[in-house]
C-alpha positions as CSV (number, residue, x, y, z in Angstrom):
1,X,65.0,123.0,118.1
2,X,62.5,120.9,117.5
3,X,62.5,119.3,121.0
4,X,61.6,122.7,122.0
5,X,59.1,123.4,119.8
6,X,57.7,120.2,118.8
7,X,54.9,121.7,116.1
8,X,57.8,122.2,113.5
9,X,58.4,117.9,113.8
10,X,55.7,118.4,111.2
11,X,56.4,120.7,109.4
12,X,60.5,120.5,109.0
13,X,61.1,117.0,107.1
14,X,64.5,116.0,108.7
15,X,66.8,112.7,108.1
16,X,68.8,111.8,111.2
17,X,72.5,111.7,109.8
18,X,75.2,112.6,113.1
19,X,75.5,111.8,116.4
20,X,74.3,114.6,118.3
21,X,74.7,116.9,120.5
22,X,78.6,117.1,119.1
23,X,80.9,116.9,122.1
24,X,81.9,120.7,124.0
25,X,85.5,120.7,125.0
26,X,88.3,122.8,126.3
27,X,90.9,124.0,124.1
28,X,93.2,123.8,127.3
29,X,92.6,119.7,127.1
30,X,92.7,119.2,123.2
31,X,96.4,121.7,122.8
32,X,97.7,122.9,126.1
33,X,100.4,124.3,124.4
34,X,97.9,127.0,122.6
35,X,98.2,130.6,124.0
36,X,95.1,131.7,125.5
37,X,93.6,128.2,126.1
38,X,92.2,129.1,129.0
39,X,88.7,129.8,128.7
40,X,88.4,128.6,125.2
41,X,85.9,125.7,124.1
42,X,85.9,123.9,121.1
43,X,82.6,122.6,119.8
44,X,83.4,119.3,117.8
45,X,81.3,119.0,115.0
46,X,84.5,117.4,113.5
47,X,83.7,114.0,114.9
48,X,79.8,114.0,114.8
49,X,79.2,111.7,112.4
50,X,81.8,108.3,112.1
51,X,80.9,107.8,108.9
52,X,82.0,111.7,108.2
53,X,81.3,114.8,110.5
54,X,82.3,118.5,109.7
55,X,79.4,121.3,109.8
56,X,77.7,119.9,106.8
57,X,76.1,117.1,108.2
58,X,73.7,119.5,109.6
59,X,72.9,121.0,107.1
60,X,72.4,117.7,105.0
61,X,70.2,117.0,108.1
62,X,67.1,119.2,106.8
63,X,68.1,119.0,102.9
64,X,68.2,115.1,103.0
65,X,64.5,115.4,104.7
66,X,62.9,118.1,102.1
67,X,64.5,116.1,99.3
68,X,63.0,112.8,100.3
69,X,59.7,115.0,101.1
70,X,59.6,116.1,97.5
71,X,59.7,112.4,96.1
72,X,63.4,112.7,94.5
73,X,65.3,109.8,94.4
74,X,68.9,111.6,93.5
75,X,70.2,114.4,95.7
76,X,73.4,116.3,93.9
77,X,76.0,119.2,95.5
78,X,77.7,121.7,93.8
79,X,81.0,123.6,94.5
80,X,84.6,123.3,94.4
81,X,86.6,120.1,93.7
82,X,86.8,118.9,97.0
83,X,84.2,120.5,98.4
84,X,83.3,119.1,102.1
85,X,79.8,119.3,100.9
86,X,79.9,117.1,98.4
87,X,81.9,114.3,100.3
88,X,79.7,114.9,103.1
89,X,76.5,114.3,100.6
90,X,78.0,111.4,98.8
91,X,79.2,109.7,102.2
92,X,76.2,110.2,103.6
93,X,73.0,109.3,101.0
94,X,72.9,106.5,100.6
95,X,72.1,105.7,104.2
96,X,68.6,107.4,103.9
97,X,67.5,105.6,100.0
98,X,69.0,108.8,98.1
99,X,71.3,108.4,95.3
100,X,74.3,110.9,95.0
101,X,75.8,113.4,91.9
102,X,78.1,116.6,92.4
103,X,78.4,119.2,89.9
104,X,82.3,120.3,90.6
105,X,84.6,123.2,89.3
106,X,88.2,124.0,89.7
107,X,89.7,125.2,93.0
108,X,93.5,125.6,94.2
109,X,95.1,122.2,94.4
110,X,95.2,121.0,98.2
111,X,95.4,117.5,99.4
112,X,92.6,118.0,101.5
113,X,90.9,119.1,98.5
114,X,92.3,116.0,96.8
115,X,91.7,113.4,99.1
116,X,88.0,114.3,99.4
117,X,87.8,114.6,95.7
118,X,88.2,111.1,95.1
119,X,86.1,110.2,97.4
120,X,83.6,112.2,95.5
121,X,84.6,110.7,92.6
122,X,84.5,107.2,93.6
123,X,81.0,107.4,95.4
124,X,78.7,109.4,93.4
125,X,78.5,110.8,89.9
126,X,80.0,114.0,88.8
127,X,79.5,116.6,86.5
128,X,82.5,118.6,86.2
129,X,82.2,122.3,85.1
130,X,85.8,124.1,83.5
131,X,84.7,127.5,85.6
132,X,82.4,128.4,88.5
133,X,80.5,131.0,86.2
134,X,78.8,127.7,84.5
135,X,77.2,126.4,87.9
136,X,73.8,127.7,86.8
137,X,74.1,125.7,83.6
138,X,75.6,123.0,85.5
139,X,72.6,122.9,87.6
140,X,69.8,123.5,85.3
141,X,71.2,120.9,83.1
142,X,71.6,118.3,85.7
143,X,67.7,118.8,86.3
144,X,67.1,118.1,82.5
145,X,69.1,115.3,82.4
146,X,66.9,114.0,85.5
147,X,63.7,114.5,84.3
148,X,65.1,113.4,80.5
149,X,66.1,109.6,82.7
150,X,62.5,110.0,84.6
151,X,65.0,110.8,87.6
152,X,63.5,113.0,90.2
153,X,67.0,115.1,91.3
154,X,67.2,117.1,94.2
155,X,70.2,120.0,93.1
156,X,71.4,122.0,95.9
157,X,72.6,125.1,96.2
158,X,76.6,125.3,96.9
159,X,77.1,124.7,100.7
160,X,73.1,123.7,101.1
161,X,73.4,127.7,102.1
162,X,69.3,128.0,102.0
163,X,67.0,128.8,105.0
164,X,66.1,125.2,105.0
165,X,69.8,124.3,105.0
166,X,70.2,127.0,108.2
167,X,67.9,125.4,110.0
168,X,70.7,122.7,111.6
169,X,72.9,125.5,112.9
170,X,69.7,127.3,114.7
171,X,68.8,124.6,116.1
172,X,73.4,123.8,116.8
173,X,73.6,127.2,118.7
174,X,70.1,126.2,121.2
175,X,72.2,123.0,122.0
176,X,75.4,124.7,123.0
177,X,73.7,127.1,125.0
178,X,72.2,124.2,127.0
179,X,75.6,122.4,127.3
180,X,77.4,125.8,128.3
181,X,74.7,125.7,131.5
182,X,75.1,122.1,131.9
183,X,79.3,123.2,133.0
184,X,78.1,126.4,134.9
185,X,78.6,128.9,132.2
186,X,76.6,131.5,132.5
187,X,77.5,133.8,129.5
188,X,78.9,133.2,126.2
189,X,81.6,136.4,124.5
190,X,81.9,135.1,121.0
191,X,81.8,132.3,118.5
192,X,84.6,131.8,116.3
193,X,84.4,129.7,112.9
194,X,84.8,129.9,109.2
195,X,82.6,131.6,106.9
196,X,82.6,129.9,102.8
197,X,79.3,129.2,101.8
198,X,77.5,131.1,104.5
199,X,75.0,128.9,105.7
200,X,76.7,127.5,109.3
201,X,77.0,131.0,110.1
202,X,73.6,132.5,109.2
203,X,72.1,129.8,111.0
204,X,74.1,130.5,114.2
205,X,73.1,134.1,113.7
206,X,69.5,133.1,114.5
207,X,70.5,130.6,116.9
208,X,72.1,132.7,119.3
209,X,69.2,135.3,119.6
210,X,66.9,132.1,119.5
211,X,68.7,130.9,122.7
212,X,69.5,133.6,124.8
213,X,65.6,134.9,124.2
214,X,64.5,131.7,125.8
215,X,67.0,132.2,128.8
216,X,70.2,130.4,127.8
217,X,73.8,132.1,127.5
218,X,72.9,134.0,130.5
219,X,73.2,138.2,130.7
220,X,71.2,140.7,129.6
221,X,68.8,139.8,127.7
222,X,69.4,142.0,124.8
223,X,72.9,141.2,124.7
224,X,74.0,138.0,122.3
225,X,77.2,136.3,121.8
226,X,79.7,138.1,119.3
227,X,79.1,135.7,116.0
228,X,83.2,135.8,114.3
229,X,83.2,134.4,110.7
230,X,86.6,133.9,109.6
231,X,86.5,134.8,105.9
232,X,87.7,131.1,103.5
233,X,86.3,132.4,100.5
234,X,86.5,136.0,98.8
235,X,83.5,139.3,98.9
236,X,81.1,139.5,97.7
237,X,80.1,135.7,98.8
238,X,81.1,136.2,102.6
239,X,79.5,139.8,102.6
240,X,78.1,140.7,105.8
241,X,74.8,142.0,103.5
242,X,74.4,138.3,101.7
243,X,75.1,136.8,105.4
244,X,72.6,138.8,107.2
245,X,70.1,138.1,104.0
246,X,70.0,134.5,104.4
247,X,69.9,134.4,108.3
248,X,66.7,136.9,107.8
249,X,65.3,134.9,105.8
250,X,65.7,132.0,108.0
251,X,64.4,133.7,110.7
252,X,61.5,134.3,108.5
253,X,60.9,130.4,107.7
254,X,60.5,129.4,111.6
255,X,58.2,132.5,111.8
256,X,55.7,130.9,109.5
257,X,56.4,127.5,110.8
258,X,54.8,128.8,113.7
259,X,58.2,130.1,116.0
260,X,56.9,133.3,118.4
261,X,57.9,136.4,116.3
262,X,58.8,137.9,119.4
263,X,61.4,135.5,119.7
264,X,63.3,136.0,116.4
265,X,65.4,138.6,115.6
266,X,65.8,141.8,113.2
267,X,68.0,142.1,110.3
268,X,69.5,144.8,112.3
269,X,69.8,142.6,115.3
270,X,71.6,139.6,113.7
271,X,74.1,142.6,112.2
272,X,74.7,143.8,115.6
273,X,76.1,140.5,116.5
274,X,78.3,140.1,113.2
275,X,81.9,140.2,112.7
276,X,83.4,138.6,109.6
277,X,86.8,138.8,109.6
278,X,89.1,139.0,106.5
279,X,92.4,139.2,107.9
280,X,92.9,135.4,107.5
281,X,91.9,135.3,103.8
282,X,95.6,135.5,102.2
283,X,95.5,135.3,98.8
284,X,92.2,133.5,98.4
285,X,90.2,130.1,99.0
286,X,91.9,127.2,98.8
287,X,95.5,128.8,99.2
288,X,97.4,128.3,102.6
289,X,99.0,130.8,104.5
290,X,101.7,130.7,107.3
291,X,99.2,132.4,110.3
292,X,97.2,128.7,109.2
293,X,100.3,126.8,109.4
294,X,101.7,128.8,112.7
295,X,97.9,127.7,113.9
296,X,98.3,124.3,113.2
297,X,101.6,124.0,114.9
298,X,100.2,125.3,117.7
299,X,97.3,123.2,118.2
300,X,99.5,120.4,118.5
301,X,98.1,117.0,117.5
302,X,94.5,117.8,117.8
303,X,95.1,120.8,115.6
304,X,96.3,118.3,112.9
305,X,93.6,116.0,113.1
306,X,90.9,118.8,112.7
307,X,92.4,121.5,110.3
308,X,92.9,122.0,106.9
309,X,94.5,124.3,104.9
310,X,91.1,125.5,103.0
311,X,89.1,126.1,105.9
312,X,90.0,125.5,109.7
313,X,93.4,126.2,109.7
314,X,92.2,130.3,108.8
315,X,90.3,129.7,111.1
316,X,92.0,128.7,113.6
317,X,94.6,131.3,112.8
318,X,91.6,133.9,113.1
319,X,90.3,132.8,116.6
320,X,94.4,133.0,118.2
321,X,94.8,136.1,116.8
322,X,91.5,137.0,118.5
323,X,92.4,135.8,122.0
324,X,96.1,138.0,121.5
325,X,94.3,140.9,121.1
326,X,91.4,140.5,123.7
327,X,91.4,138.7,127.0
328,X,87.3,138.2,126.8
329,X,86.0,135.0,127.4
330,X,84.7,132.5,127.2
331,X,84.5,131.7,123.7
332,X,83.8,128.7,121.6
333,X,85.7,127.4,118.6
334,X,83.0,125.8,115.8
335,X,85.4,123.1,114.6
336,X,83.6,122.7,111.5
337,X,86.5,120.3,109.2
338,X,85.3,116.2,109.7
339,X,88.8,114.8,111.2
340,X,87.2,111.5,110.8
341,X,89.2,109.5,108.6
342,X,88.3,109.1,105.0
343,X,87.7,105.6,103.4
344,X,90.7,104.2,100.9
345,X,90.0,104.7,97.2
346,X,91.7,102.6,94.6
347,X,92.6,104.5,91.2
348,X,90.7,102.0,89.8
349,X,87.6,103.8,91.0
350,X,89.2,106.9,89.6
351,X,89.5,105.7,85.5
352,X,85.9,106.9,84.9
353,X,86.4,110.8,86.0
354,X,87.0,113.5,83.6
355,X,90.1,114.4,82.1
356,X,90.1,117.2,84.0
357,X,89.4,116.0,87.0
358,X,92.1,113.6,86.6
359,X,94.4,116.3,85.9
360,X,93.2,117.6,88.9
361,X,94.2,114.9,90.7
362,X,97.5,114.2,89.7
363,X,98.7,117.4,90.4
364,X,99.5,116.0,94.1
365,X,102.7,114.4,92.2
366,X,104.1,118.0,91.4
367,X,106.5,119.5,94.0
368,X,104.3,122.7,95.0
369,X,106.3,126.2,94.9
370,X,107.3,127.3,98.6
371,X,105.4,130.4,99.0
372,X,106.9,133.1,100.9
373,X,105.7,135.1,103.8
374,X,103.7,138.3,103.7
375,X,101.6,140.3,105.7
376,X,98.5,138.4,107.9
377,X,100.3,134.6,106.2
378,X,99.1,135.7,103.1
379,X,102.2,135.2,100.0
380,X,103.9,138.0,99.4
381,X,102.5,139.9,96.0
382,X,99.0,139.1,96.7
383,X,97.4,140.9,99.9
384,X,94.4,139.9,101.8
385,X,91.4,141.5,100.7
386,X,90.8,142.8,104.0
387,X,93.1,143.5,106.7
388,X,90.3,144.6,109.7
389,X,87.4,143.5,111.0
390,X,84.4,144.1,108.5
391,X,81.0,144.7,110.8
């Protein structure tokens, strides 16, 4: 994006975190075994950072920058225990000056949520909240605090999901459209990832008109690529209104940073292109399903390098139900989980975190209940919220 337009280098404050662009492969090459392979690409932002990739680190990308442009020496995330944005934020830090906190509340035990818990733990500081309904406290006293310590703390938002925090996935969709002409593709059907916080996908929203306006993607030139959210986490946060809201209101930012308004797109035009998808939800975040599980299994080994229960492995689930149904392509699969390793921590890095936290943690040596099957993977006695598309 801003190779394209180099008048926003000014203006957009940006720390350079992964190793970019992420690669564009086949789904044929990563699981041959999948159905539907065939014309199927899978965009790795899992691996673009060593230290830890995932679709957070471009977010953290513009957040690290306007942090550090504001003058604040600590930079905190909030959201679930385990939340990929908080390991991504206290992984990542302290490699551009910035000091790292999390303000944390419960979630569904996982050990994906685990593992990246400790991490958190271990790393950074942690404020840990008994209910998500406290986050606004949480936040507004971790500022307090701050200024109390004559700490300048940068809170975010959870998932970074602000038009600032968009900007990395506008500028994510220009750079697949130029690596989908690079291979001879010369149209795009859909994009298929998870939708939890909001931001990865409102900032594709505006990427995709973005691209195809300046002549990538190929077709008409009214016509976009499909943009599929798989819902992870429950209405009203993954509500196509609040979706469409934030990527509006990105597409408002790069207007006044001086983007042609010709060039960005209506709130009815990013609708047009929406599809969030609930049938993958089960009984709520955190909490497997069997369609995940049947995914992972059939992605072979690269499917369980790259998915987790929480997030990719819906999905996944999401994007080969999608290719049963229709025989459009080609698509791209966002692989937005990091399936870079995570460094060891010692439980001696663990004494200092909250009882409940460490609670939390040692749930892992409970024998979970087996759930059993239900309709769309979800356990039976709890329905998805929504078994069709939602446009």
């Amino acid at each position: 994006m801003l190779a394209r337009w180099p008048a926003l280098a000014d203006q957009v404050p940006w720390c350079g975190l992964g190793e970019f662009p992420s690669p564009l492969d086949s789904l044929s090459r990563l699981a041959p075994a999948a159905p539907g392979a065939d014309g199927v690409f899978v965009k790795r932002d899992d691996i673009c950072s060593q230290v830890y990739g995932g679709n957070k680190i471009r977010t953290l990308e513009t957040l690290f920058g306007e942090a550090l442009h504001l003058g604040a020496e600590e930079i905190w995330s909030t959201g679930f225990y385990g939340s990929n944005h908080a390991t991504a934020t206290v992984l990542h830090a302290g490699r551009v000056g910035l000091r790292a906190g999390s303000i944390l509340y419960p979630q569904t035990y996982s050990e994906t949520a685990a593992a990246n818990l400790r991490v958190t733990v271990a790393r950074g500081e942690l404020m840990a909240l008994p209910h998500w309904s406290l986050m606004p406290y949480g936040m507004l006293s971790c500022r307090r605090a701050g200024e109390k310590l004559g700490v300048r703390r940068f809170v975010m938002v959870p998932g970074g999901a602000t038009p600032v925090g968009a900007l990395g996935y506008v500028s994510a969709a220009l750079e697949l459209g130029i690596q989908l002409a690079e291979r001879g593709v010369d149209s795009l059907e859909r994009i298929v990832l998870g939708v939890g916080s909001t931001c990865t996908t409102a900032g594709l929203l505006v990427g995709v008109h973005l691209a195809r306006r300046v002549g990538l993607f190929g077709g008409p030139a009214e016509r976009c690529p499909i943009v599929h959210a798989v819902r992870v986490t429950t209405w009203p946060v993954t509500s196509t209104w609040r979706i469409v809201r934030l990527a509006a209101r990105t597409s408002e930012l790069l207007a006044r940073l001086g983007v042609p308004r010709a060039l960005l797109p209506s709130a009815g035009q990013l609708r047009a292109v929406l599809v969030v998808d609930g049938s993958q939800l089960g009984a709520g975040y955190g909490k497997p399903t069997l369609a995940g599980a049947r995914a992972r299994e059939q992605l072979g080994e690269w499917g369980e390098a790259a998915l987790d229960t929480t997030y990719t492995e819906k999905s996944a689930a999401g994007l080969l139900a999608h290719l049963e149904a229709c025989a459009e392509r080609p698509v791209v699969y966002w692989a937005t989980k990091s399936s870079v390793p995570l460094p060891e921590v010692s439980d001696g890095e663990l004494a200092h975190a909250p009882a409940r936290v460490q609670r939390f943690l040692s749930t892992q040596t409970r024998r979970p209940r087996r759930a059993r099957p239900g309709p769309h993977g979800a356990p039976i006695g709890r329905q998805p919220r929504s078994s069709n598309l939602v446009i």
